[in-house]
C-alpha positions in Angstrom: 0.0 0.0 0.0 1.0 3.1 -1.2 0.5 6.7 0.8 -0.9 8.2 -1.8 -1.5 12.2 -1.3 -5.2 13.2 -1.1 -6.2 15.5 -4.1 -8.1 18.3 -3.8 -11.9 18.2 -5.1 -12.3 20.0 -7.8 -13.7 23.8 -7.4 -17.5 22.7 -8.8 -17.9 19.6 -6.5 -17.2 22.2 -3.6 -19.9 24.2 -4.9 -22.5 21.9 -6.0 -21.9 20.5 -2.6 -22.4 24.1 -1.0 -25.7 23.9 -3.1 -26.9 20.6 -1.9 -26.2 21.2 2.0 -28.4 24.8 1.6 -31.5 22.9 -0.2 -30.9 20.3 2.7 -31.4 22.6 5.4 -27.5 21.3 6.1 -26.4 24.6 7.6 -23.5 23.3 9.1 -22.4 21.2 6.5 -22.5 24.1 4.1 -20.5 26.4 6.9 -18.0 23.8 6.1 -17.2 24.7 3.2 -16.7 28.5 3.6 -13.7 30.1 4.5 -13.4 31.7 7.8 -12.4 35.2 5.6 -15.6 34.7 3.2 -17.5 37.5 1.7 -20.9 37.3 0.4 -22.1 40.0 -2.2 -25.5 40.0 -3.1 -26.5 42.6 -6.0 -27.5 46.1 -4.7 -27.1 44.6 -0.7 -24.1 45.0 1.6 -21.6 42.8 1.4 -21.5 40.1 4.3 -18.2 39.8 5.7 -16.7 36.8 8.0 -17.7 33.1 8.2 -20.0 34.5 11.9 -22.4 36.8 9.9 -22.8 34.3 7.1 -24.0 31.8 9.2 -25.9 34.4 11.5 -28.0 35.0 8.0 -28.1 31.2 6.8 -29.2 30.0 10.1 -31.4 33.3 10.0 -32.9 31.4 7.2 -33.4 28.2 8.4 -37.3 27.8 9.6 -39.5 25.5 9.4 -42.1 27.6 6.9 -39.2 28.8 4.9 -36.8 27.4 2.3 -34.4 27.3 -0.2 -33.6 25.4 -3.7 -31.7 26.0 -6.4 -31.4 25.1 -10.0 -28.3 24.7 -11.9 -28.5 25.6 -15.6 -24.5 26.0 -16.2 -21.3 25.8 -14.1 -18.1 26.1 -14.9 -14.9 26.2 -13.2 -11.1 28.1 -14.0 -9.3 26.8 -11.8 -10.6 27.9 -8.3 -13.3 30.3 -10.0 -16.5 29.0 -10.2 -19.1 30.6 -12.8 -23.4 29.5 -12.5 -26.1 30.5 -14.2 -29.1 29.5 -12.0 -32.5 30.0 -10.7 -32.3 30.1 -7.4 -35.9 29.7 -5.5 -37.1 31.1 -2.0 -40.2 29.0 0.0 -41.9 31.2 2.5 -45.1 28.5 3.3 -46.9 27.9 0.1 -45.0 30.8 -1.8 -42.5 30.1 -4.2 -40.4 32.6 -5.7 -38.3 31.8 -8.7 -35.2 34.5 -10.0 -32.2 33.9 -12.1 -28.9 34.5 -10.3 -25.1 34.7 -11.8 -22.9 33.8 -9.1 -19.0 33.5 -9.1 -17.4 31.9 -6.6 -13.6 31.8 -5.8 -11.6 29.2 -3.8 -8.9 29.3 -1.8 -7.7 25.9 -0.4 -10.5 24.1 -0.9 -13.0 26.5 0.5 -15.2 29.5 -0.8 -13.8 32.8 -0.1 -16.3 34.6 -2.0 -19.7 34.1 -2.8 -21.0 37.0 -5.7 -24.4 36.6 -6.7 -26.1 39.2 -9.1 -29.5 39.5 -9.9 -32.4 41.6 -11.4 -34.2 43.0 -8.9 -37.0 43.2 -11.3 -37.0 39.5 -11.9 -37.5 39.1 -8.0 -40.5 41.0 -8.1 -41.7 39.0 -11.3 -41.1 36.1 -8.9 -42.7 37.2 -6.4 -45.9 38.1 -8.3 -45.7 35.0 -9.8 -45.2 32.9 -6.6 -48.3 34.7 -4.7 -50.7 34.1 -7.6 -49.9 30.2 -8.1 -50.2 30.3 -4.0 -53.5 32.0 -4.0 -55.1 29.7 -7.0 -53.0 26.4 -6.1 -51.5 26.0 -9.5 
């Protein structure tokens, strides 16, 4: 038996995996895989600095009437840059509200630095209409 070194997972695993512990309700297991220096950008919001206030806003998050999914159209990785095109969904009860996001996300050792997501803000609202009105007539 050889002592072979471990290789490092490649940059989209890491955020697929990121992807699949938030739609889980795996807060912890996402945490994991930030960095303690991380910063999250959301378009048009202030920026969310340090591995705490992240988790102090996905915990935040993590209710029993609300949720999260998220649905990968395109990924693809240079090196430890990570580019999506997605539709990422927010659950509050019975509403479901649908926008497309472009996130980029870099890595440093393994683990997600930063976290960029842009987005229309009228797209959210389209969502949100959207999402109220199938709530309302159960479509």
């Amino acid at each position: 038996m050889t002592d072979q070194p471990e290789l490092p997972e490649p940059a989209v695993t890491i955020v697929r995996e990121f992807f699949n512990a938030l739609e889980l309700s795996a807060v912890d297991e996402a945490l994991d895989l930030l960095d303690p220096a991380i910063v999250w950008k959301n378009a048009s919001l202030p920026s969310v600095r340090g591995k705490n206030r992240v988790a102090a806003v996905l915990r935040g998050l993590d209710r029993p009437k609300l949720g999260f999914s998220a649905e990968i159209h395109h990924i693809a990785a240079d090196g430890d840059i990570v580019l999506t095109d997605r539709t990422d969904y927010l659950h509050f009860g019975p509403v479901h509200i649908g926008f497309w996001v472009s996130g980029t996300f870099e890595l440093r050792a393994g683990r997600i630095v930063l976290w960029d997501d842009h987005f229309s803000k009228g797209n959210v609202l389209r969502g949100t209409i959207v999402g109220v009105v199938k709530a309302i007539t159960k479509r």
